[in-house]
NUSEBA-671738 format. One record per residue (C-alpha): residue in one letter; y, z, x. Coordinates in steps of 0.02 Angstrom, whole numbers. Each point is the difference from the previous one (the first is absolute). Layout:
# NUSEBA-671738
@type->A, y->Y, z->Z, x->X $
...
END
This chain:
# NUSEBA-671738
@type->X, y->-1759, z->612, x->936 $
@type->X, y->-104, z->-151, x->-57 $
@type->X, y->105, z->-148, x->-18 $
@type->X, y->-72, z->-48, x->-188 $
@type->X, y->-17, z->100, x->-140 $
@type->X, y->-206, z->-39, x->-35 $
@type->X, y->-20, z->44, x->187 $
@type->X, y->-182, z->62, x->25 $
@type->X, y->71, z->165, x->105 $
@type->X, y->91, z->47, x->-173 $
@type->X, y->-161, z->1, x->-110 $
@type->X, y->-67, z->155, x->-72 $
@type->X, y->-166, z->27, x->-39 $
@type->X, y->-25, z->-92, x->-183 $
@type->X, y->-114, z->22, x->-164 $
@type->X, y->-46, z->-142, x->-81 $
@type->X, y->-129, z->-31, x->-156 $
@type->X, y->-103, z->-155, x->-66 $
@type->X, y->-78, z->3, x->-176 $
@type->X, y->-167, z->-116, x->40 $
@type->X, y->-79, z->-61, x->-172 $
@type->X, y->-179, z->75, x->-7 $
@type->X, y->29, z->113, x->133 $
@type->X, y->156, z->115, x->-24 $
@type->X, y->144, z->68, x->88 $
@type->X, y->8, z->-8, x->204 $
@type->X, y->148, z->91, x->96 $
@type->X, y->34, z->-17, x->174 $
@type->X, y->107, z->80, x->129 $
@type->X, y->45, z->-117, x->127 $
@type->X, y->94, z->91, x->151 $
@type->X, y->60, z->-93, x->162 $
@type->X, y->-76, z->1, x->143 $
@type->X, y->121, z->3, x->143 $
@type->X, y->-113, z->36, x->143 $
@type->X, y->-41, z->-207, x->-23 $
@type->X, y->180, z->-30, x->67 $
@type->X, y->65, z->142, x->98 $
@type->X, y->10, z->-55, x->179 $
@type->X, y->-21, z->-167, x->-12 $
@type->X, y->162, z->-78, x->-29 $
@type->X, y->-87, z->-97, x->-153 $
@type->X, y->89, z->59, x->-154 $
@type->X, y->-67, z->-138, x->-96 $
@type->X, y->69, z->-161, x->-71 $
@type->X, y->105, z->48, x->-107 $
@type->X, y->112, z->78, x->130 $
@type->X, y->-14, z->-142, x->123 $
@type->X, y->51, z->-124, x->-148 $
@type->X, y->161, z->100, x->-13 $
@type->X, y->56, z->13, x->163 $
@type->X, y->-72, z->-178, x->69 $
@type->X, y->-2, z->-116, x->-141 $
@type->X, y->-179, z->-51, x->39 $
@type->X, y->-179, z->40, x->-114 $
@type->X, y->-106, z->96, x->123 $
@type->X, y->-200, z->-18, x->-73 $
@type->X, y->-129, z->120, x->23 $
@type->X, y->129, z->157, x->-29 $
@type->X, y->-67, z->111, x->-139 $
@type->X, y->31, z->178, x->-53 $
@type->X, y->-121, z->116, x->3 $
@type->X, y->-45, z->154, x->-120 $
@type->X, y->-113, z->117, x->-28 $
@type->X, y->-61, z->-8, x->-218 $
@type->X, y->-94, z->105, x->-90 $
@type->X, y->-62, z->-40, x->-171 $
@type->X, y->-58, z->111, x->-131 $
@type->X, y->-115, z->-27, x->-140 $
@type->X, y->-52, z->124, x->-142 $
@type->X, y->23, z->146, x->139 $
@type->X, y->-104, z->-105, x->152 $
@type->X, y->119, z->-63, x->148 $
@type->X, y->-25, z->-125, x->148 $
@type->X, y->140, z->8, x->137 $
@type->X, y->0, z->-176, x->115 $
@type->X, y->112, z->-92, x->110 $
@type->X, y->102, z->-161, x->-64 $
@type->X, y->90, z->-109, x->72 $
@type->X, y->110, z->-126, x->-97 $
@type->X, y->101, z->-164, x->59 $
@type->X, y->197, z->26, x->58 $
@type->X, y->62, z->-109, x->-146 $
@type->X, y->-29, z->167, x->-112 $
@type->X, y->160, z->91, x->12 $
@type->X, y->-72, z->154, x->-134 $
@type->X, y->-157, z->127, x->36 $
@type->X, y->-159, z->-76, x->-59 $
@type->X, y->-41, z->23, x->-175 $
@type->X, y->-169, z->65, x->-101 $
@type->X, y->-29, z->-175, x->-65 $
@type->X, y->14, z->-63, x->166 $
@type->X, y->-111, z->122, x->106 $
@type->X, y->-111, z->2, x->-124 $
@type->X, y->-19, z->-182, x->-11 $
@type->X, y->-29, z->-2, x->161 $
@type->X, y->-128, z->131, x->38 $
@type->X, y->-113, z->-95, x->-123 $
@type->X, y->36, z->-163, x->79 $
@type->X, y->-43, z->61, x->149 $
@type->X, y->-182, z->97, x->-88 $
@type->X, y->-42, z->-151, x->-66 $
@type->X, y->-15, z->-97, x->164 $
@type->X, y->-186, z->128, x->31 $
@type->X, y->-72, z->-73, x->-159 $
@type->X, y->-76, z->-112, x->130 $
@type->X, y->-99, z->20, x->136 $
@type->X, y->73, z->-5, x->181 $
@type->X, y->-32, z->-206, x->30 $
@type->X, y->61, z->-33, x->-179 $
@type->X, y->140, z->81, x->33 $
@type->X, y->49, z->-74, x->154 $
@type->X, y->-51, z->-168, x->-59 $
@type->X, y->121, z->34, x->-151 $
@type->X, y->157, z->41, x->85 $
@type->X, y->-28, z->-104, x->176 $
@type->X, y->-45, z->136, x->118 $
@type->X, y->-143, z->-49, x->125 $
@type->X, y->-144, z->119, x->-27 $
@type->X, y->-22, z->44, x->164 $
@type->X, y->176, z->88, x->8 $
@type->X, y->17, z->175, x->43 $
@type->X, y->153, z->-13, x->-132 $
@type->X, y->-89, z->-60, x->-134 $
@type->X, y->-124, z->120, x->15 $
@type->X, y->162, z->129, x->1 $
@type->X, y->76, z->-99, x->-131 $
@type->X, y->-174, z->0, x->-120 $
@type->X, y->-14, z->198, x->30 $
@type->X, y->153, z->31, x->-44 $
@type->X, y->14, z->-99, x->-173 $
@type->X, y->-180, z->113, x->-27 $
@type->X, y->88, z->165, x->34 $
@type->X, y->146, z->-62, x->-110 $
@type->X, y->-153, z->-23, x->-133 $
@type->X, y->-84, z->143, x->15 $
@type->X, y->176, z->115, x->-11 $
@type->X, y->38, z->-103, x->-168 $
@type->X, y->-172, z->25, x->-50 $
@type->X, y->22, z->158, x->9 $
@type->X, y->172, z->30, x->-60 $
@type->X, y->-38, z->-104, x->-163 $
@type->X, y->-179, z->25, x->-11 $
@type->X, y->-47, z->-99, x->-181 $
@type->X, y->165, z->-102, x->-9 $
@type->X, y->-23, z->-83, x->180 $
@type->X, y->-55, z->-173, x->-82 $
@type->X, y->145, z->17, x->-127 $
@type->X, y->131, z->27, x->144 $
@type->X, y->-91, z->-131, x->91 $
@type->X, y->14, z->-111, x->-141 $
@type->X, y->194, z->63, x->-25 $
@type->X, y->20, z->-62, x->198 $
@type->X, y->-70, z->-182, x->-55 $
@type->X, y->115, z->-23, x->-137 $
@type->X, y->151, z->48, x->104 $
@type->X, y->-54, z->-125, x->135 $
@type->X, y->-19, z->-136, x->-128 $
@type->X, y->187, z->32, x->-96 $
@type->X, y->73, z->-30, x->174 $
@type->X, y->-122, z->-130, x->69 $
@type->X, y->-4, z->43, x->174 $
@type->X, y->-63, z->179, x->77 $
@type->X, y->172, z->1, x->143 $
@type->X, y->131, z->-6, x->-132 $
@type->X, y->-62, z->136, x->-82 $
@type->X, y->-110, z->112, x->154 $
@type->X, y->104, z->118, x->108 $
@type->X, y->-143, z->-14, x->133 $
@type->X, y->-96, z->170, x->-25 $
@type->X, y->-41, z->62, x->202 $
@type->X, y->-148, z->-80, x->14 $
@type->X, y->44, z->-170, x->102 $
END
């Protein structure tokens, strides 16, 4: 028996909605992913913090989400940060999804020039291809309203001022 109520072995799979001005409704499923942890004697911060006092950085959870828009769905992996003790939410994955699409707006040395990775990186170029597959499901999933959920993503970034107080780091990195 977990030690903590909010323990991630506990969590069901969870529903959660967003109402996104100019675009609509999004749900998401977000279900846990315990093959990430089974084995491997990492069950995550939060569990460490209990039982040794000390922060322990680079533990995440990680899920499997699906969203669903006006009867399209994606499914992707997310991962978010140990300091979240609840399932991710619609506004969060969400969020990030688009975060993460608009990173292929440029092309592969803007992009690496923009966020500090040397183009001549095999990650990068994993990186880069990802945030275009991330695009291309969104695309795809909002067709017309992309821009507005893009433009949706840039206000929530601006309320909170900085994208790692607000972005449960999608799978991508």
């Amino acid at each position: 028996m977990p030690r903590w109520p909010n323990h991630p072995e506990t969590w069901k799979p969870t529903e959660t909605e967003v109402d996104i001005p100019s675009v609509g409704v999004v749900s998401c499923v977000a279900v846990f992913d315990h093959s990430e942890t089974e084995g491997t004697g990492r069950h995550y911060a939060a569990r460490a913090a209990f039982s040794g006092g000390e922060w322990v950085e680079n533990e995440r959870t990680h899920w499997t989400v699906t969203a669903t828009f006006e009867g399209k769905s994606i499914t992707s992996p997310y991962s978010q940060g140990s300091a979240y003790d609840r399932p991710p939410t619609a506004e969060n994955v969400i969020y990030s999804l688009a975060s993460d699409a608009s990173c292929a707006e440029e092309d592969f040395e803007g992009f690496c020039s923009s966020l500090g990775y040397d183009s001549d990186s095999r990650t990068a170029e994993r990186v880069w291809n990802a945030c275009r597959d991330t695009e291309l499901q969104l695309r795809r999933l909002f067709g017309a309203k992309y821009d507005s959920l893009l433009e949706w993503s840039y206000e929530q970034y601006s309320v909170v001022g900085t994208a790692g107080a607000r972005n449960h780091w999608h799978s991508v990195g």
